[in-house]
N, CA and C atoms as an extended XYZ file, in Angstrom:
297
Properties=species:S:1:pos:R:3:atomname:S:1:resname:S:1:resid:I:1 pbc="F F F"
N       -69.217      -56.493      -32.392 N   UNK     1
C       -69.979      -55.298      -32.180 CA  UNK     1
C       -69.141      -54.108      -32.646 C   UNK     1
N       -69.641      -53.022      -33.248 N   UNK     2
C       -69.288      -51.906      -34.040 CA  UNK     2
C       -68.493      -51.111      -32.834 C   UNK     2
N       -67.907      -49.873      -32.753 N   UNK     3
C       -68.114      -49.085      -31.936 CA  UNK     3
C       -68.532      -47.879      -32.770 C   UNK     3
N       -69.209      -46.921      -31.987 N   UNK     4
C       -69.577      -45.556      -33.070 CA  UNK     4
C       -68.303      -44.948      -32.436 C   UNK     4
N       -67.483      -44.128      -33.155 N   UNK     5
C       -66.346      -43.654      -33.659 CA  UNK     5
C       -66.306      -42.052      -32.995 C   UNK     5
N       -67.377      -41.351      -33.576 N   UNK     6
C       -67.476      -40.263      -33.062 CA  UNK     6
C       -68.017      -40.532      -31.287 C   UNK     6
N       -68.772      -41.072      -30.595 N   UNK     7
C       -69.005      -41.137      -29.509 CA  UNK     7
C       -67.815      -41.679      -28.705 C   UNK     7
N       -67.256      -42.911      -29.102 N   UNK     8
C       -65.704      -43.273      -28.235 CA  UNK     8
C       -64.865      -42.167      -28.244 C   UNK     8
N       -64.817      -41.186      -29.750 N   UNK     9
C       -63.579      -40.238      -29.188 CA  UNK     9
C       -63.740      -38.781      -28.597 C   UNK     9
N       -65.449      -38.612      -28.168 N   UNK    10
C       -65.620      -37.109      -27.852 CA  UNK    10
C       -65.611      -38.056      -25.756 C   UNK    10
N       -66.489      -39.407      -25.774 N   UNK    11
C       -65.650      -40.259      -24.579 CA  UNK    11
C       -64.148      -40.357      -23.578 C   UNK    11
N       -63.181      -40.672      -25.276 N   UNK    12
C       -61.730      -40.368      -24.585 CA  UNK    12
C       -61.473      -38.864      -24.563 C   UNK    12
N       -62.132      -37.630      -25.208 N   UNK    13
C       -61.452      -36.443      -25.050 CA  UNK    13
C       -61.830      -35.900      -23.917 C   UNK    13
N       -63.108      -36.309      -23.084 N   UNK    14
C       -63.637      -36.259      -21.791 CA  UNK    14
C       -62.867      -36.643      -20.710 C   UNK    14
N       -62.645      -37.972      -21.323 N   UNK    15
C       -61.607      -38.801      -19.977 CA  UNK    15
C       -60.486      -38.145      -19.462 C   UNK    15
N       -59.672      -38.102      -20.868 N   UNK    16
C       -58.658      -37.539      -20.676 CA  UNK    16
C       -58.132      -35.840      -19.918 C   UNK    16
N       -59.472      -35.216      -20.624 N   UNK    17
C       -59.181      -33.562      -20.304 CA  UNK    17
C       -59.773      -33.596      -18.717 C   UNK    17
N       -60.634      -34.384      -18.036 N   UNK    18
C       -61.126      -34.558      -17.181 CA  UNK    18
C       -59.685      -35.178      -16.263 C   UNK    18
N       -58.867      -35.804      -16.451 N   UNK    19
C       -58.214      -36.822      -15.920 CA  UNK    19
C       -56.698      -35.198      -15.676 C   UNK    19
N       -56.192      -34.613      -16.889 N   UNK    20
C       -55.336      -33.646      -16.506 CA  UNK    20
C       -55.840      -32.514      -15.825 C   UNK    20
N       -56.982      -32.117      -16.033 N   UNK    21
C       -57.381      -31.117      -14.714 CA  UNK    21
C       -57.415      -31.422      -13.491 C   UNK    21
N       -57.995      -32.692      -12.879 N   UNK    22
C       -57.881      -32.900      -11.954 CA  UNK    22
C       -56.494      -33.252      -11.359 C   UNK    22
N       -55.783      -33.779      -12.051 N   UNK    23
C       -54.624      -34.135      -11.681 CA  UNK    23
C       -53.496      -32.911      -11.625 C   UNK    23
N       -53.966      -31.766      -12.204 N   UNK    24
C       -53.341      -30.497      -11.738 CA  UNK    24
C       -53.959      -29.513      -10.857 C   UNK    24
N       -55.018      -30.171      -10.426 N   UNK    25
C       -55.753      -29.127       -9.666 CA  UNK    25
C       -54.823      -30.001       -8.218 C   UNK    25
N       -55.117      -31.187       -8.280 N   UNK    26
C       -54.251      -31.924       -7.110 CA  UNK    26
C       -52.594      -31.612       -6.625 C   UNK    26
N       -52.344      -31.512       -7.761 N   UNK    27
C       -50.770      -31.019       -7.738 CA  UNK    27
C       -50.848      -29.742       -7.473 C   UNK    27
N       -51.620      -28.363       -7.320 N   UNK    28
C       -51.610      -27.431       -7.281 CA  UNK    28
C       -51.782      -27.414       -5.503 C   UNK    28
N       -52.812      -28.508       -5.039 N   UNK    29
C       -53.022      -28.639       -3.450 CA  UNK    29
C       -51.855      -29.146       -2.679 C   UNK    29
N       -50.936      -30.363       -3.519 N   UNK    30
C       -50.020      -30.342       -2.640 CA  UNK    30
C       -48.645      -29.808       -2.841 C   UNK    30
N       -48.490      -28.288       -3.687 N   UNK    31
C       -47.616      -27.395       -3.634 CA  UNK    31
C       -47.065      -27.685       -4.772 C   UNK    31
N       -46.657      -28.899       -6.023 N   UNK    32
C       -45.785      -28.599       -6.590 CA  UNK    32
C       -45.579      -27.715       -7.752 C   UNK    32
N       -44.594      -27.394       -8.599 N   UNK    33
C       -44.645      -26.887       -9.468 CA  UNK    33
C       -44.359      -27.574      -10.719 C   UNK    33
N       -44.507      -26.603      -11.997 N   UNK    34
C       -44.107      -27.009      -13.403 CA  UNK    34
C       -42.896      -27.568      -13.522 C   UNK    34
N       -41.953      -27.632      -13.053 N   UNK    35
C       -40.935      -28.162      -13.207 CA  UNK    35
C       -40.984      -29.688      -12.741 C   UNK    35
N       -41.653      -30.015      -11.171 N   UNK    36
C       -42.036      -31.352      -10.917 CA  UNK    36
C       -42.505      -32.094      -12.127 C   UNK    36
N       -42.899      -31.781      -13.104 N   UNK    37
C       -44.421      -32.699      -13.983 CA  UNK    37
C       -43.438      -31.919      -15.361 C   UNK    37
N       -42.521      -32.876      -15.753 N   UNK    38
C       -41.913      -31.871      -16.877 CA  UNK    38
C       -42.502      -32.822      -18.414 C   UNK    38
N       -43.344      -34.202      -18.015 N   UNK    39
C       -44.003      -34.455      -19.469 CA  UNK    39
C       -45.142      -33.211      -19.669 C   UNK    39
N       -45.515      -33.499      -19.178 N   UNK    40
C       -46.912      -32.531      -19.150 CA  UNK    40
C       -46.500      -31.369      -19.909 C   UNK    40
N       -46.062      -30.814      -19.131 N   UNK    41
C       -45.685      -28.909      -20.126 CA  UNK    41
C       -45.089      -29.202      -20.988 C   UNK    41
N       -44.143      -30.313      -21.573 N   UNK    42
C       -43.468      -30.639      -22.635 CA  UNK    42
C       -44.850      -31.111      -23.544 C   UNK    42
N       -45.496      -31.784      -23.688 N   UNK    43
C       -46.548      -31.661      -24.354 CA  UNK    43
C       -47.997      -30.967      -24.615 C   UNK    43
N       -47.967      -30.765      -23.432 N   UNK    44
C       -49.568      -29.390      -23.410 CA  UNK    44
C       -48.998      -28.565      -23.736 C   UNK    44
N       -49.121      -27.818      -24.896 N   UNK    45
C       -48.280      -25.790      -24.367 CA  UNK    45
C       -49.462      -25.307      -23.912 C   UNK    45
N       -48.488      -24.130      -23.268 N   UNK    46
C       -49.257      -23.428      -22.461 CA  UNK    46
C       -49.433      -23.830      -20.958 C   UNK    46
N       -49.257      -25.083      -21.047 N   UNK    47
C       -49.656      -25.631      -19.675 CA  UNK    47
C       -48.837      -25.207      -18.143 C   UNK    47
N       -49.037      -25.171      -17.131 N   UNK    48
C       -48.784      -24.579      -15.858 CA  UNK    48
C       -49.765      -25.214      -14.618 C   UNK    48
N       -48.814      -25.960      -13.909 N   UNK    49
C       -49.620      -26.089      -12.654 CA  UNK    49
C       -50.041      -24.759      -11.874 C   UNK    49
N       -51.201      -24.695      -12.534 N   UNK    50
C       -52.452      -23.460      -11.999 CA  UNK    50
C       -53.399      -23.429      -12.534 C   UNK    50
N       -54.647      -22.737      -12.031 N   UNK    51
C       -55.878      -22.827      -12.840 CA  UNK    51
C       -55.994      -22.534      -13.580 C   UNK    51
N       -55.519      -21.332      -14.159 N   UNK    52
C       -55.560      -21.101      -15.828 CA  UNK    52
C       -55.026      -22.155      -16.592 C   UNK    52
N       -53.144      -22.934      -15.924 N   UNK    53
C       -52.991      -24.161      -16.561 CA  UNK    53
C       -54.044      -25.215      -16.689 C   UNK    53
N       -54.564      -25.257      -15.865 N   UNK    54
C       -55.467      -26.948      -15.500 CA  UNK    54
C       -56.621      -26.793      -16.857 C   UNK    54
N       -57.411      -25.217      -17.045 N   UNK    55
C       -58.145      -25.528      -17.931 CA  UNK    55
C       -57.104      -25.379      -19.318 C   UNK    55
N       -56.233      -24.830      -19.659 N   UNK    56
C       -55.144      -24.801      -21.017 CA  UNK    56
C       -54.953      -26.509      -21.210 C   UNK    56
N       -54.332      -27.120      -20.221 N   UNK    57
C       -54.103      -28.790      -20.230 CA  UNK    57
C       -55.668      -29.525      -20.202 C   UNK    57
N       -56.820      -29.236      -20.083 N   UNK    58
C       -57.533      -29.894      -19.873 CA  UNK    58
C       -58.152      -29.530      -21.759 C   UNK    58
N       -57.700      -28.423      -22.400 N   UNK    59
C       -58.300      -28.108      -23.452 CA  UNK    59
C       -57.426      -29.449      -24.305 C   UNK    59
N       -55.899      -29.277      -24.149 N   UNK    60
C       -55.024      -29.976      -24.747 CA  UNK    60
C       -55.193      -31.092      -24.961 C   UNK    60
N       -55.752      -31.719      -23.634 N   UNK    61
C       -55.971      -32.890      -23.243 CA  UNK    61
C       -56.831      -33.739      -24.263 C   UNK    61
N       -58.201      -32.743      -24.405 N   UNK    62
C       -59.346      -33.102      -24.770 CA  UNK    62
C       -59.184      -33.276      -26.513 C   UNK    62
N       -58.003      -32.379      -26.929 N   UNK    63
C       -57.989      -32.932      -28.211 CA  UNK    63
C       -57.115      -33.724      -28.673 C   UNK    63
N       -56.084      -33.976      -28.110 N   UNK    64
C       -55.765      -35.018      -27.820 CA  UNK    64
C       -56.169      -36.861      -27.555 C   UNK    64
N       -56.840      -36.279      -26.666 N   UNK    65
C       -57.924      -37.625      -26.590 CA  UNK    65
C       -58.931      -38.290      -27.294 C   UNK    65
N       -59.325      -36.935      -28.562 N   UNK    66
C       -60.299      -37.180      -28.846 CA  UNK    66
C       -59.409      -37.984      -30.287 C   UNK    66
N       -58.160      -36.956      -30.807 N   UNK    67
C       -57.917      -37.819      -31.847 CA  UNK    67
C       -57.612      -39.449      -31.312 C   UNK    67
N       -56.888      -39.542      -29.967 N   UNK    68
C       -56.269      -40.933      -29.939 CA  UNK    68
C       -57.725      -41.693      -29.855 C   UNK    68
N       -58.751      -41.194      -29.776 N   UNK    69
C       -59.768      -42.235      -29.123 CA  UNK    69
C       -60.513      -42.418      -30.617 C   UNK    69
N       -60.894      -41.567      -31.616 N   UNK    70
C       -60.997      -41.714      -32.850 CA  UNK    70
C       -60.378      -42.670      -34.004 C   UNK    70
N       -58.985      -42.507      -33.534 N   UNK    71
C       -57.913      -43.192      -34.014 CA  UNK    71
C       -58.190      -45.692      -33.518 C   UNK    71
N       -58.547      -45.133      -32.196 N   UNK    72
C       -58.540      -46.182      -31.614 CA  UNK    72
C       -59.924      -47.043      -32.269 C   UNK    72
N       -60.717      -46.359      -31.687 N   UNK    73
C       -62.024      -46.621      -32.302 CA  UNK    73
C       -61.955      -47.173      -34.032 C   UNK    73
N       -61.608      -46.055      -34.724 N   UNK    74
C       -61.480      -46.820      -36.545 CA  UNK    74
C       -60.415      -48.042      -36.474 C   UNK    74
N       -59.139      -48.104      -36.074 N   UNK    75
C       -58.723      -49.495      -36.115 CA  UNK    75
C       -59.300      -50.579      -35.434 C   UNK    75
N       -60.096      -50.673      -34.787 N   UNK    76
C       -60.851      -51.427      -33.936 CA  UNK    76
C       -61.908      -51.583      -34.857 C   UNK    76
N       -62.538      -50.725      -35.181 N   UNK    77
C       -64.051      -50.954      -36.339 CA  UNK    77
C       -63.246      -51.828      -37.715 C   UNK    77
N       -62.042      -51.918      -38.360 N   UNK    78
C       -61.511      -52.578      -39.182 CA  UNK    78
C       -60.944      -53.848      -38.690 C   UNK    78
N       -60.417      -54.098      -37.371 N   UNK    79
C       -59.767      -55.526      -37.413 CA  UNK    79
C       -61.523      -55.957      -37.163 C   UNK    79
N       -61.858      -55.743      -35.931 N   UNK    80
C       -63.006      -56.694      -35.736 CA  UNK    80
C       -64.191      -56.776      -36.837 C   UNK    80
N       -64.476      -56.053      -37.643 N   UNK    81
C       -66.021      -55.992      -38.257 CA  UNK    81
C       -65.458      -57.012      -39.534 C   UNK    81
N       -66.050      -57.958      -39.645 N   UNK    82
C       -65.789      -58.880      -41.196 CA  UNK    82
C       -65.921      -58.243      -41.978 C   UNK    82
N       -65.356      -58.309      -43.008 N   UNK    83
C       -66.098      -57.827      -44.572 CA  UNK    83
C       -67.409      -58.456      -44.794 C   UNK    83
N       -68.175      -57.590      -45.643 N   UNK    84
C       -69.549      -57.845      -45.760 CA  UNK    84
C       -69.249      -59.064      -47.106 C   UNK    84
N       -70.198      -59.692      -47.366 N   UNK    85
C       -70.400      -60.806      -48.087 CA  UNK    85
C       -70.288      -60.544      -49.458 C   UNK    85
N       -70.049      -60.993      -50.404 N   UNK    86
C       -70.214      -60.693      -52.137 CA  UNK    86
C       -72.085      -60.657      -52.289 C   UNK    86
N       -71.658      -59.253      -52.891 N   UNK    87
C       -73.978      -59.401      -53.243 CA  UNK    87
C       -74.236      -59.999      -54.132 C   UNK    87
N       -73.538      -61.023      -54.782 N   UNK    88
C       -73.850      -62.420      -55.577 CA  UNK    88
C       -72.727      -63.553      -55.618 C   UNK    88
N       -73.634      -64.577      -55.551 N   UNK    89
C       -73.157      -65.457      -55.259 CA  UNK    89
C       -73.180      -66.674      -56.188 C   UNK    89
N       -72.362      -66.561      -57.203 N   UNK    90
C       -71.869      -67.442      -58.233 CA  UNK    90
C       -72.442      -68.853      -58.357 C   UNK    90
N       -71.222      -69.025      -57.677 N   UNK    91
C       -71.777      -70.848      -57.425 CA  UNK    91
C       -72.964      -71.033      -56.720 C   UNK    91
N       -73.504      -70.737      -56.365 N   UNK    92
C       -75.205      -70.567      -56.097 CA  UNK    92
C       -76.018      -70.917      -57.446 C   UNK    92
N       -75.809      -70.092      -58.185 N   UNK    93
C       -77.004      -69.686      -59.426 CA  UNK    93
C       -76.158      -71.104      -60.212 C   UNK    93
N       -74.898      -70.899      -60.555 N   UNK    94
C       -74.347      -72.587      -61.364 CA  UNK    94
C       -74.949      -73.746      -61.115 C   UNK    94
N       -75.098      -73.970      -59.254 N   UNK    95
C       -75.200      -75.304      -59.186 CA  UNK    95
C       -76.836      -75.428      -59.054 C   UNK    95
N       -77.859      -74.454      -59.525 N   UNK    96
C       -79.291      -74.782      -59.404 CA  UNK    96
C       -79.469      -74.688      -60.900 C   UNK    96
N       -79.085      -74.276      -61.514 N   UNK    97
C       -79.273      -74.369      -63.392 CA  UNK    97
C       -78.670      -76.192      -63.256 C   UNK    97
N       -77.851      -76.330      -63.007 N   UNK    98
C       -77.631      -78.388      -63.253 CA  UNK    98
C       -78.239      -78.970      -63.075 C   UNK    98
N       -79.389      -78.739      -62.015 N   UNK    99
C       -80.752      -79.865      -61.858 CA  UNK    99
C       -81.595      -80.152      -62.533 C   UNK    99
C-alpha cells in the first residue's frame, strides 16, 4: 500500500508541533526552566519554556516534522512499491508467432 506523502508529513508536522507545545506548556506547570530541557532550545531557536516559547517550538516543531515525515513517507513509497512492469512484453509476442 502507497502512502500519500503530502498527508503523512502535514500528519507528522501536527504530531510533532502538537507533542512540543504540550510538553512545554507541562514543563512551564511544573516550574522548570530553559536550562532544564537544553536539547530543545539547542534546536528550536527561539525557543523558551513559556507561551510565547511553546508556540515558537511548536512552529519549529511542525516543520520539522513535516520534512522528517515527508522524508519518511518517500523512502517508504520506494522500498515498498515494486516497479511497474515493462509495457511490452517480448517473449510474449516471440513465442505466439512459433505456432
Amino acid at each position: 500500500m502507497r502512502l500519500q506523502t503530502r498527508a503523512f508529513a502535514i500528519a507528522s508536522g501536527y504530531v510533532t508541533a502538537a507533542s512540543v507545545f504540550v510538553l512545554t506548556l507541562l514543563l512551564l506547570l511544573g516550574g522548570y526552566a530553559a536550562e532544564d530541557v537544553p536539547v530543545l532550545a539547542a534546536v528550536l531557536f527561539g525557543y523558551s519554556v513559556s507561551v510565547p516559547g511553546a508556540f515558537i517550538g511548536g512552529m519549529w516543531a511542525f516543520g520539522y516534522g513535516f520534512l522528517f515525515g515527508s522524508a519518511t513517507a518517500f523512502a517508504y513509497n520506494l522500498a515498498v512499491i515494486p516497479p511497474a512492469p515493462p509495457p511490452f512484453d517480448w517473449d510474449a509476442e516471440a513465442g505466439s508467432e512459433e505456432r
